[in-house]
N, C-alpha and C positions, 0 to 999 in steps of 0.2 A: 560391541555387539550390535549387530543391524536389525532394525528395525521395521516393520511394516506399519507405511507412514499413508495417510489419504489426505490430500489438500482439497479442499472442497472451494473450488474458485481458482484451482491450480493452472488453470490456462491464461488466466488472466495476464496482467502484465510484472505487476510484483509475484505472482503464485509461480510461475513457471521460473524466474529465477532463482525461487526458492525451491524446485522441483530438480533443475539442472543442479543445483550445490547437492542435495541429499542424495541423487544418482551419483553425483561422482564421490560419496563418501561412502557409496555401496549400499545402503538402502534400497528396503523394496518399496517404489512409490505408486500409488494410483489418485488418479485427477479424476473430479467428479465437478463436473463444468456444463453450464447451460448455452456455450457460446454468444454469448446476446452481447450489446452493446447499446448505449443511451447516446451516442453521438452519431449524427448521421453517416453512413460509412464514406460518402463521399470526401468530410471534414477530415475525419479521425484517421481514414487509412484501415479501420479495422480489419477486416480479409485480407488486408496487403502483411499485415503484422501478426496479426494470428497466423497466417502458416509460417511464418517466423518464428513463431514461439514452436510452435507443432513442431518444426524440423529439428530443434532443439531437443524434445521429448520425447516424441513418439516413438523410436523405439526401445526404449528402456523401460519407458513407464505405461503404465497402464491408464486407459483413457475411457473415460464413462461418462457418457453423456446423458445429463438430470441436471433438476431445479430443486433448488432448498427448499422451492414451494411444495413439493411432490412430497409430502410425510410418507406416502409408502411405500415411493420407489427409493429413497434416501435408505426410508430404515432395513428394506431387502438388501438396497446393495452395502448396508454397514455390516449387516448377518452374513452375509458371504467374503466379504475383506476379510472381518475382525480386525480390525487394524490397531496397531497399539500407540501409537501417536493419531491424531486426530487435527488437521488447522485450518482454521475459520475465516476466510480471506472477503468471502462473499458479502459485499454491499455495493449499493448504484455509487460508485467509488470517486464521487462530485458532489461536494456539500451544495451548492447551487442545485445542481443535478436535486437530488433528494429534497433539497427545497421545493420546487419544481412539480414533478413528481410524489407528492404528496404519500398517497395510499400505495404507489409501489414500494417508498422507503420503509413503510411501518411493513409493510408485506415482506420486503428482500429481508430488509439489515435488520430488524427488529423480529418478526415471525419466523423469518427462516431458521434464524438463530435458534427461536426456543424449538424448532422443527428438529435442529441438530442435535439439540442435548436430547431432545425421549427418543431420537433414533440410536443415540449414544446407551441408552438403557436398556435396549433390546439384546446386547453384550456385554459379558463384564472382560474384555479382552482390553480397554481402551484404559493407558496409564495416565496421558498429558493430555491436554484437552490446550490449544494454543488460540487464542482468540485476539481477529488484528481491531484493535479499537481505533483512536488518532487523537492527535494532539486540539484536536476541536472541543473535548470534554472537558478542556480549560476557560472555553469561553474568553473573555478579555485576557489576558497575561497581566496579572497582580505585578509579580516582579520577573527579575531578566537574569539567567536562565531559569526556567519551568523546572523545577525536580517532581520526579512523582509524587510526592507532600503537596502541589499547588492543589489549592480549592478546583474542586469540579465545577462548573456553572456554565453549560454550552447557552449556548444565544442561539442558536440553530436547530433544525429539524435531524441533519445528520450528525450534528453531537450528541443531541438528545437521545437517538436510537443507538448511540455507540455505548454511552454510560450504561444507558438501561442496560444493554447487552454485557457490558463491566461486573454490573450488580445479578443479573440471573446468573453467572460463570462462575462466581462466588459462591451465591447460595447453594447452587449443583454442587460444587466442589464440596461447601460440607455437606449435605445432605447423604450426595452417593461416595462422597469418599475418593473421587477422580482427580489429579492434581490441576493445576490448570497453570497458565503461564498469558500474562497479557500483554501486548505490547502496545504503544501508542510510536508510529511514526510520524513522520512532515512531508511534507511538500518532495514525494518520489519523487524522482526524475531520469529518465536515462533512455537507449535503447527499448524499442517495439511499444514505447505509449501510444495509445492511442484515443487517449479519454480529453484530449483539448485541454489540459492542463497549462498556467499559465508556462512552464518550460519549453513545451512545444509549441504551443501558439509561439511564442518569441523566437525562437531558434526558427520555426519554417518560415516566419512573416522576415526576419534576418534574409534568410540564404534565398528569396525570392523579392529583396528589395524592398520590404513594405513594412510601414511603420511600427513601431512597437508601444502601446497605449500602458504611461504611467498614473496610474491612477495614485492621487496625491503626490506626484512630481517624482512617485519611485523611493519613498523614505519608508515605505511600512516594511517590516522586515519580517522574514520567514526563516524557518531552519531546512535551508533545499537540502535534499539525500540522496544521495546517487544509488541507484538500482541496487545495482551489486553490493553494496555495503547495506544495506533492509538486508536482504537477503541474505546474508553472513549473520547479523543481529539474529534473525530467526531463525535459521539454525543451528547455532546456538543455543537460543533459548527452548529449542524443542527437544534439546539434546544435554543439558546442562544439569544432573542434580540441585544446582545452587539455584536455580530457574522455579524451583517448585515452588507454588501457588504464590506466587511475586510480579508485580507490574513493573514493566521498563519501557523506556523513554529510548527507541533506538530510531534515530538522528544521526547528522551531522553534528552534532554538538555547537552550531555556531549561526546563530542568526543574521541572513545576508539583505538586502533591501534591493528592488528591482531594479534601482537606479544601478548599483553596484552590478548586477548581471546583464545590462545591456549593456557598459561599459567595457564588462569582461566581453562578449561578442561583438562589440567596436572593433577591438583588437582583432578577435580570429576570423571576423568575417571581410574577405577583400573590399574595400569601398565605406565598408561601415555602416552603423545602423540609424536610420531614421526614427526620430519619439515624439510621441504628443501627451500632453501632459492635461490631463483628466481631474476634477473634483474626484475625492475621497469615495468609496464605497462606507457609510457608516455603517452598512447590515454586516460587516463581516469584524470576524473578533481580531482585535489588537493581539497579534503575536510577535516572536523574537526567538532567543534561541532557548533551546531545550537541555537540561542536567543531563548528561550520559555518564554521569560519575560511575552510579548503581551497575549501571550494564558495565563499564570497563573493570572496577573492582569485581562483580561476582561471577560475568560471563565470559573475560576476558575480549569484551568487543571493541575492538581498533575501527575507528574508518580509517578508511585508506584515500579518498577523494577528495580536498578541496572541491568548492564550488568552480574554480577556474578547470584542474585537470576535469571532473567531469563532463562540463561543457567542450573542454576541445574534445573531451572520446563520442561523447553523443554527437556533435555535430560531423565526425567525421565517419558516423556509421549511418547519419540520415542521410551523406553525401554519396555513401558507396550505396545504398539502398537505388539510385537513380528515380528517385521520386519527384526529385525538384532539379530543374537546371540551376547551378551555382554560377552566382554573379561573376 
């Protein structure tokens, strides 16, 4: 049965992949999108990659332009949807970023949020409520892999506003009786980023000659996830019975370290890549890889990406973008 689905951040760079999957499953989608960005656009490419995204969506889905800050234009345009899926994408999508930016984090990713659920009140039309948290609300990583059981304890400004936001999704949930569905991803990666994420800083600093900075020599390890497979996780989970009011871990399933991924771009890049090897960041939490047991048992979520295939399809879609002259 198709659904009428509203992704609130659906332009974004993870939301529109998630927009493109639910269109071609026949779904009626509509984006509710502030177009804004926290990296300078000259850095990030954002306009070059937003109508990227746009040329993907735009005619199938519906496009609404608003801020999670705006409580009464949110809650007009949720009384005119009624949408029956609801998902919550919106945050300054850089834990530095939100570090940084102090009182915009507590304003986007923490007030917008509770903006969403009383706009969510003003209907009773809305079944799922999907709300994207991250693997930051682990704080340091206890042990290796993270299952959704690991202790919460962010170190940071943008884990702290993503748990918070874990714990109101909850309470809503029993309160009004909405089911909810939370995910925590890692380290996106793929086609139309635009957020200076370390994937892309590496990959363009790569295919323009110029160093790639290992901070602690490239041994701290992440669970990189390639676009398209977030994306697959979340629809899924916005569409899964077994999904109801349940938190998943959707990842790669496998912890890579940076030294490992300028290695792998050693290879696909001609000439290879140049590194400088940096003192540790202590302010950032000690991760690795992430449990996707949960999600493959109840949602049936495969990735499909190694970290190696991802890298060569991103790099050979920022090649045909002609952004950069390749070495």
């Amino acid at each position: 049965m198709n659904k009428k689905i509203l992704i609130v951040g659906g332009a974004g760079f993870i939301g529109h992949f998630i927009a493109k999957e639910l269109l071609q499953k026949g779904h009626q989608v509509f984006i509710y999108d502030n177009f804004s960005n926290y990296i300078p656009p000259q850095e990030g490419h954002y306009p070059f990659y937003l109508q990227r995204r746009l040329e993907d969506i735009k005619t199938n889905a519906e496009l609404i332009r608003g801020d999670i800050r705006d409580k009464e234009f949110l809650t007009k345009t949720i009384k005119e949807i009624r949408p029956e899926i609801v998902i919550n994408l919106v945050a300054i999508p850089l834990a530095n970023a939100s570090n940084v930016f102090f009182e915009d984090a507590i304003q986007i990713n923490l007030n917008g949020h509770i903006n969403l659920l009383g706009a969510m009140r003003a209907v009773n039309s809305v079944e799922r409520f999907i709300y994207t948290s991250s693997s930051f609300v682990y704080g340091h990583f206890k042990y290796d892999p993270a299952d959704e059981n690991h202790p919460t304890h962010p170190i940071d400004i943008y884990g702290g506003t993503k748990l918070s936001c874990e714990i109101l999704t909850k309470s809503y949930s029993e309160r009004f009786g909405v089911e909810y569905t939370i995910i925590r991803p890692s380290a996106v990666y793929g086609p139309t980023d635009s957020n200076r994420r370390v994937s892309q800083v590496f990959i363009e600093n790569a295919i323009k000659g110029e160093p790639l900075i290992l901070y602690n020599g490239g041994q701290d390890k992440v669970d990189f996830t390639y676009v398209s497979d977030a994306a697959h996780g979340f629809a899924l989970a916005a569409l899964s019975p077994k999904a109801k009011n349940e938190v998943f871990n959707i990842t790669a399933g496998q912890g890579r370290s940076a030294e490992e991924f300028a290695k792998i771009l050693d290879k696909l890049i001609p000439g290879g890549v140049k590194t400088i090897i940096k003192p540790t960041d202590e302010k950032k939490p000690i991760r690795g890889s992430l449990d996707i047991k949960k999600a493959k048992e109840l949602l049936g979520y495969e990735p499909k990406y190694s970290l190696e295939d991802g890298l060569k399809e991103y790099i050979e879609y920022i090649k045909l973008t002609g952004l950069f002259n390749h070495k």
